[in-house]
C-alpha positions as CSV (number, residue, x, y, z in Angstrom):
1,X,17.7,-49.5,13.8
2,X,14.3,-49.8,12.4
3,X,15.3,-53.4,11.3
4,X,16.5,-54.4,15.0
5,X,13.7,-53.7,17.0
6,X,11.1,-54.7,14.8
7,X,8.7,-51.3,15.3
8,X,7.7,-48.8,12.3
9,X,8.8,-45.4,12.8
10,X,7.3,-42.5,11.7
11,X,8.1,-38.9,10.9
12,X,6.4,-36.7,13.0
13,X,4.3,-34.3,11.0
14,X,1.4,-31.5,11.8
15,X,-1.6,-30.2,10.1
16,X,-1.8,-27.7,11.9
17,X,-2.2,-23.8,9.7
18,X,1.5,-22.0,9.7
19,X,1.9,-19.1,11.9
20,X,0.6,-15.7,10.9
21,X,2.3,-12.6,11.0
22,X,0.1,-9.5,10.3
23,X,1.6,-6.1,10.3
24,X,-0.8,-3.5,10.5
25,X,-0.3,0.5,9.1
26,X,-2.1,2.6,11.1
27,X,-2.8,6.0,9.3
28,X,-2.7,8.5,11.9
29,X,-2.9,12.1,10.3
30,X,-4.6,14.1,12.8
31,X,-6.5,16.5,10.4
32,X,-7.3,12.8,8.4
33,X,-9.4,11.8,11.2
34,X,-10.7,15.3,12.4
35,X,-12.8,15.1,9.0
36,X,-13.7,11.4,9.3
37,X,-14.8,12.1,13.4
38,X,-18.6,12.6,12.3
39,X,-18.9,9.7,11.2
40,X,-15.9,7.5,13.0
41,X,-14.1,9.1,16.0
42,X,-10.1,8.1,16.3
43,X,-11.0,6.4,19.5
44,X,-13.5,4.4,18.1
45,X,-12.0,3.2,15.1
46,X,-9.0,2.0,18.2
47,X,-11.6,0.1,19.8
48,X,-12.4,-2.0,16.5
49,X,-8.8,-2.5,15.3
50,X,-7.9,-3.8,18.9
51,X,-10.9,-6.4,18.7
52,X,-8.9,-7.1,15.2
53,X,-6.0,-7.6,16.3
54,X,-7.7,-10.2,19.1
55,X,-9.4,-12.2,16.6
56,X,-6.0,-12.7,14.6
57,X,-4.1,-14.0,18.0
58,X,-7.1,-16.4,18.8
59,X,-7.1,-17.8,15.4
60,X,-3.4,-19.7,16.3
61,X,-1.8,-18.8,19.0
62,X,1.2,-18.8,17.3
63,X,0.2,-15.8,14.9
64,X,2.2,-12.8,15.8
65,X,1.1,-8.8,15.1
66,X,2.8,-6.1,14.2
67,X,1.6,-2.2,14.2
68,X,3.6,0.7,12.5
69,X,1.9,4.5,12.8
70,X,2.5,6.2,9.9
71,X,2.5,9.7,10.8
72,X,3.1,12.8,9.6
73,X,6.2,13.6,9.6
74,X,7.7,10.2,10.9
75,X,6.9,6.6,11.5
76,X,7.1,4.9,14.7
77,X,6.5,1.0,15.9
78,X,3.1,1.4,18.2
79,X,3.9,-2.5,19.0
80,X,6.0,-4.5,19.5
81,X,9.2,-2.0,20.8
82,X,8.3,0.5,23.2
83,X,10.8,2.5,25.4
84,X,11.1,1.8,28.4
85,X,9.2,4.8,29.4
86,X,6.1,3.7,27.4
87,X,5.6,0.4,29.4
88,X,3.3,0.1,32.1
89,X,3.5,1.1,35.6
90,X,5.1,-1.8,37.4
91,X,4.4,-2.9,41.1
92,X,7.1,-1.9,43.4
93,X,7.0,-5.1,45.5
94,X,7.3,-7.8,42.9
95,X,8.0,-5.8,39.4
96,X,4.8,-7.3,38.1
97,X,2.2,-5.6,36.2
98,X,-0.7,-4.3,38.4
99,X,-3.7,-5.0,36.5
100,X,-7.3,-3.3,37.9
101,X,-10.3,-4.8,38.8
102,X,-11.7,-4.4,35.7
103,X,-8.8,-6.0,33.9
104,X,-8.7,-8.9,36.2
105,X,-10.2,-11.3,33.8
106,X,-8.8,-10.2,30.4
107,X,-6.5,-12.2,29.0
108,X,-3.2,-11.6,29.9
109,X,-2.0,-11.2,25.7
110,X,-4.6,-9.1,24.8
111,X,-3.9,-6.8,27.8
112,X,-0.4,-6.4,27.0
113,X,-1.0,-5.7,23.3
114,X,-3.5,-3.2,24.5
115,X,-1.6,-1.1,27.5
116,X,1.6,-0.9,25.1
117,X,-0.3,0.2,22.0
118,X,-2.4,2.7,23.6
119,X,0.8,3.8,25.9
120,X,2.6,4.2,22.4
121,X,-0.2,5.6,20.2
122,X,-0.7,8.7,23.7
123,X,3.3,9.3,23.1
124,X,3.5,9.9,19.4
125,X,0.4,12.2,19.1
126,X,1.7,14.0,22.5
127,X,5.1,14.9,20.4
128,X,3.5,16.0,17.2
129,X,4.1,19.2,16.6
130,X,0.9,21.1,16.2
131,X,2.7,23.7,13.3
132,X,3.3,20.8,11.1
133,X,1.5,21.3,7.6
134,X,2.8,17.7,5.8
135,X,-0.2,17.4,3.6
136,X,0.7,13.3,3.5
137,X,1.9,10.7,6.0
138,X,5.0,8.8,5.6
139,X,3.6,5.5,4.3
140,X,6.7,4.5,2.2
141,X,8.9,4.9,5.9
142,X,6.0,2.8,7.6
143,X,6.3,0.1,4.6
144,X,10.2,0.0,5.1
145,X,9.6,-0.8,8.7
146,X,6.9,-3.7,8.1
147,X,9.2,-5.1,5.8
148,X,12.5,-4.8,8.0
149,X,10.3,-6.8,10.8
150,X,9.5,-9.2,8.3
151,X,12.8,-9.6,7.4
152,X,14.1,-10.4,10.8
153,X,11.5,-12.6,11.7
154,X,11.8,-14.6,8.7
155,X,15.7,-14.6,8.6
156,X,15.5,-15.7,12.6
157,X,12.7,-18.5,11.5
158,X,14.9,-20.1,8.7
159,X,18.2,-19.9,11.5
160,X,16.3,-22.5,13.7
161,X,15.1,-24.8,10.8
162,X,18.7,-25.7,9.5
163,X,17.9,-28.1,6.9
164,X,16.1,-25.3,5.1
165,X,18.8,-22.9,5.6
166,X,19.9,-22.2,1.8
167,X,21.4,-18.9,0.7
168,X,19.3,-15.7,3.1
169,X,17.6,-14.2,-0.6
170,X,16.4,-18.0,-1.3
171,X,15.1,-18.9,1.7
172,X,13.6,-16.0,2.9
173,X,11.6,-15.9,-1.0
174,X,11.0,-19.5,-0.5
175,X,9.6,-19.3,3.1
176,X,6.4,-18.3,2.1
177,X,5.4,-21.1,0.2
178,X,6.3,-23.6,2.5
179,X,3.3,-24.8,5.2
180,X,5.3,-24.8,8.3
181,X,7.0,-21.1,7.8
182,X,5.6,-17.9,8.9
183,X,3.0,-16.4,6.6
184,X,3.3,-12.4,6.4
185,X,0.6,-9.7,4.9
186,X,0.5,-6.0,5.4
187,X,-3.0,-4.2,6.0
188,X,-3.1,-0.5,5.9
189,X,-5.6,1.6,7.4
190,X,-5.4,4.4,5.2
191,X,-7.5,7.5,5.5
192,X,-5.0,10.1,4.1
193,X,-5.1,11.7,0.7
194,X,-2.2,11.9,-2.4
195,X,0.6,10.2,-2.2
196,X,2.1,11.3,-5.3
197,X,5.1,13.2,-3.8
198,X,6.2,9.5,-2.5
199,X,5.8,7.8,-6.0
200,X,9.3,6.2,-5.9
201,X,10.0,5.2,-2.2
202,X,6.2,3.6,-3.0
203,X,6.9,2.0,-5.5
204,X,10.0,0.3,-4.6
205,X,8.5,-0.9,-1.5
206,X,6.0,-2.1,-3.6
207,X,8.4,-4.4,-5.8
208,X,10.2,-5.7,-2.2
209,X,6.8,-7.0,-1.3
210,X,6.0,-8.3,-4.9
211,X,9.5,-10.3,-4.6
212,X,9.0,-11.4,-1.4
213,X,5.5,-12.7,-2.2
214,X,3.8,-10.5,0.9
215,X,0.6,-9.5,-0.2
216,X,-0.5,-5.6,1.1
217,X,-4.1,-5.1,2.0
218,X,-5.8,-1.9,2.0
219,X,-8.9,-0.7,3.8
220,X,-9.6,3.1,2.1
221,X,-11.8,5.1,4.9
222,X,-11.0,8.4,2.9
223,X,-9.3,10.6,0.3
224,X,-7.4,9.5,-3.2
225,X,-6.4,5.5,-3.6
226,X,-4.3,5.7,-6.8
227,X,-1.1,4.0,-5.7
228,X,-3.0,1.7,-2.9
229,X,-4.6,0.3,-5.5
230,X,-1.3,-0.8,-7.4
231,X,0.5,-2.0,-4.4
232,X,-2.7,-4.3,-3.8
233,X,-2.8,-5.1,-7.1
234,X,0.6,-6.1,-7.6
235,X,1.3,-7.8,-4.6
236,X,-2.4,-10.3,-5.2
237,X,-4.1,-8.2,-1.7
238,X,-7.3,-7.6,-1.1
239,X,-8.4,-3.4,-1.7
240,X,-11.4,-2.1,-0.2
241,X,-13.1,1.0,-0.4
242,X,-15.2,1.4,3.1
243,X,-18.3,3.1,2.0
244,X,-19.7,2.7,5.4
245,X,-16.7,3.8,8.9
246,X,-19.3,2.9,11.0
247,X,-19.0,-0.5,10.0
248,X,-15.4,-0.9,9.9
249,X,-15.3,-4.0,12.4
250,X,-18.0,-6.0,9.7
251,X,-15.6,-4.8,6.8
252,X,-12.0,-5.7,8.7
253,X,-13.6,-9.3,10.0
254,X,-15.0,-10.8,6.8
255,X,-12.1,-9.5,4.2
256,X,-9.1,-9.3,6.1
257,X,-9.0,-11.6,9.3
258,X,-8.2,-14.8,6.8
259,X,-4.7,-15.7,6.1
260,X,-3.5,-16.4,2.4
261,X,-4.2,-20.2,3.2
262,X,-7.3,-19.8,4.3
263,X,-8.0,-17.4,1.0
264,X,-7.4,-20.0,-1.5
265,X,-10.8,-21.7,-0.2
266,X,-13.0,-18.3,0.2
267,X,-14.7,-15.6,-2.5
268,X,-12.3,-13.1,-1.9
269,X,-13.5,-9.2,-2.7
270,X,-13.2,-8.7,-6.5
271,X,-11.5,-5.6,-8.5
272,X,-13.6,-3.5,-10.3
273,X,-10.8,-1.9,-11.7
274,X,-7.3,-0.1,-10.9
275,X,-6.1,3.2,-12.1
276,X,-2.4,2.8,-13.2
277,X,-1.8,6.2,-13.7
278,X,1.7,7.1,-12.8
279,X,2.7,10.3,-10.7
280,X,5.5,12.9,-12.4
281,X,9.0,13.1,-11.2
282,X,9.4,16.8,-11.7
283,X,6.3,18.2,-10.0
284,X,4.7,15.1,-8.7
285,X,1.7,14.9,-10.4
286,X,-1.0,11.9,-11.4
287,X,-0.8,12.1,-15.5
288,X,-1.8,10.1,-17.9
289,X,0.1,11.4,-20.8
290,X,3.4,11.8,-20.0
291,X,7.0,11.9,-21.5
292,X,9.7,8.9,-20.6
293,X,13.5,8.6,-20.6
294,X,14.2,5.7,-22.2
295,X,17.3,5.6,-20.1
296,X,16.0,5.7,-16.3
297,X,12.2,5.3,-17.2
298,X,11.9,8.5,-15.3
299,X,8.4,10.3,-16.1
300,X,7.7,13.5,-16.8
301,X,4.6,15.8,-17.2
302,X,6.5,18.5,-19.8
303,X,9.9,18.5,-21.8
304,X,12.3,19.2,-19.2
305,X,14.5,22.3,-19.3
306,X,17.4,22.1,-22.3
307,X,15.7,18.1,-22.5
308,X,18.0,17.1,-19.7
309,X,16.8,14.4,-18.1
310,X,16.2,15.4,-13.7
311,X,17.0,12.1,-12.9
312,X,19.9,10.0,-14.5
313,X,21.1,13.7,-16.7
314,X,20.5,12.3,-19.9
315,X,20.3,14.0,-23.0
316,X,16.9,13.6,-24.5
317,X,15.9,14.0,-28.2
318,X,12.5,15.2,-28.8
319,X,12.4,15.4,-32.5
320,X,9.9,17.7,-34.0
321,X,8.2,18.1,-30.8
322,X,7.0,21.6,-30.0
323,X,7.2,23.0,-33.9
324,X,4.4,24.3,-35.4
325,X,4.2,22.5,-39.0
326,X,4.3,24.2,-41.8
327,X,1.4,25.6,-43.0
328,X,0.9,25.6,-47.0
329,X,-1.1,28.1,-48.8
330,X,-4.3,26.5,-50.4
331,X,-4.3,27.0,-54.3
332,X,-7.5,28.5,-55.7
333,X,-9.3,27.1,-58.6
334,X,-10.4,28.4,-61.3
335,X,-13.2,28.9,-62.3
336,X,-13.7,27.9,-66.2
337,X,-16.2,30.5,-67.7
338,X,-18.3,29.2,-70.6
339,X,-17.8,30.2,-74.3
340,X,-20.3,30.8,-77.5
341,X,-19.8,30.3,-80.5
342,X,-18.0,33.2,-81.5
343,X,-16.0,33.1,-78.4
344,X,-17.4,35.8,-76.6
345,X,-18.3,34.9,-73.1
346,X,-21.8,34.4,-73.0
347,X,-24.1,34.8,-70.0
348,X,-26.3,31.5,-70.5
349,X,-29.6,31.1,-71.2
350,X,-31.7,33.9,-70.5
351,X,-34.6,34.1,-67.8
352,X,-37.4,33.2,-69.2
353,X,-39.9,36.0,-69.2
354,X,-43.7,35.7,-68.0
């Protein structure tokens, strides 16, 4: 055809950046933030994340966003997914949202994102149980989730490109390398403490993002950062310690608004170093000298009972460990005594006398 009508044809192509998709983990244990409320109130540190989450939209407006709580005892989708009970109040004449006066000029995305996250965020801290004592959030349920959403989006993304369609592991571990697919990352809001007791569900989420190539960014208000600081560091994100709440909105604009393209042409933050201590699978503790099966790699603070391995029931063999060695009595010299000349012991030469 090209040859009959005598015009060049093209491809149509883009520059245009990829579309973003940034899933953010909001930490929301309420005795977390009761502590950090001095210095950054809960409400506050809402305000900044939603001016966040407006900077990512304008920067394309194809980028999408993503927010998982990870409470106490659960994890819930804050957007997108509420019930139908969380949405809005809806006018009765033409089943539009009624927006106020003040809201009359805000833009329409922005005050959607911001009725249903706030709507959301007012249910799930409404139906906490105040008698709850979990010491730690469920961040490894909230990981699953971000990566479940990423998994649909990207498996929905590759079903309308059909000539990149290959096999669903290929293509969705391919995706993120190509310019015109969907780019994910994680951020986590953490202000939480240990998170030893979820060691393994951790760190298996952390390999599915290492796979996948999603890297997980971490923005520490508060407590211990052991494992954040592996699953940033494994997955090539970006971990911050904020020194400073107040100025959480300086700290989230300048390290984490840009996009893994955009990175490869910025100074990202450095890594003075990461702690690779690994947490205990009998009483959950950080160690750093530890025992190993060299079956299941499980980890473990002391010889377990009968050296049975807790995890895969292994036999272990410890060897000589635990004997006390055998302690040899030290021979004694001794001493040579000197001798005269006619044998008899002799006590030396005599003191001189003055």
């Amino acid at each position: 055809m090209d040859n009959l009508d005598g015009s060049d044809h093209y491809s149509k192509t883009t520059d245009e950046p990829p579309p973003s998709l940034l899933t953010i983990i909001l930490d929301t244990h309420p005795s977390a933030w009761a502590l950090l409320s001095p210095t950054l109130p809960f409400s506050k540190a809402i305000a900044i994340l939603l001016v966040f989450i407006n900077a990512h939209l304008a920067c394309n407006n194809s980028n999408r966003i993503c927010v998982i709580a990870a409470h106490r005892d659960r994890a819930d989708f804050l957007y997108p997914s509420p019930t139908p009970s969380e949405m809005p109040a809806k006018n009765q004449k033409n089943g539009t949202t009624t927006p106020s006066a003040s809201e009359a000029n805000f833009y329409r995305p922005f005050r959607q994102i911001q009725s249903i996250l706030l709507t959301s965020l007012s249910h799930l801290l409404s139906t906490t149980a105040p008698a709850s004592t979990t010491p730690c959030v469920s961040l490894s349920g909230a990981l699953t989730l971000a990566l479940t959403y990423t998994n649909n989006l990207l498996a929905s993304s590759s079903t309308k490109n059909p000539s990149s369609s290959l096999d669903s592991t290929t293509n969705i571990a391919s995706s993120h390398h190509s310019a015109s697919s969907l780019t994910t990352r994680i951020l986590i809001l953490s202000v939480s403490g240990s998170l030893s007791a979820q060691y393994i569900p951790l760190t298996n989420t952390i390999f599915a993002c290492q796979r996948l190539s999603i890297p997980i960014d971490v923005a520490k208000l508060a407590g211990d950062a052991v494992f954040l600081e592996q699953a940033s560091d494994a997955t090539r994100g970006i971990y911050l310690h904020i020194d400073y709440p107040k100025g959480l909105l300086q700290y989230l604009m300048m390290a984490f608004l840009p996009d893994q393209v955009s990175r490869l042409f910025l100074m990202n933050p450095g890594k003075t170093g990461v702690d690779f201590r690994a947490a205990c699978f009998c009483h959950r503790k950080v160690v750093d000298l530890g025992f190993v099966c060299s079956v299941c790699l499980s980890i473990f603070c002391a010889p377990p009972d009968d050296a049975i391995c807790l995890t895969c029931g292994t036999q272990l063999k410890l060897g000589n460990y635990g004997q006390r060695p055998v302690v040899v009595a030290r021979k004694k010299k001794k001493r040579k005594s000197r001798m005269d000349g006619t044998g008899d012991a002799g006590s030396g030469a005599a003191t001189p006398v003055r």
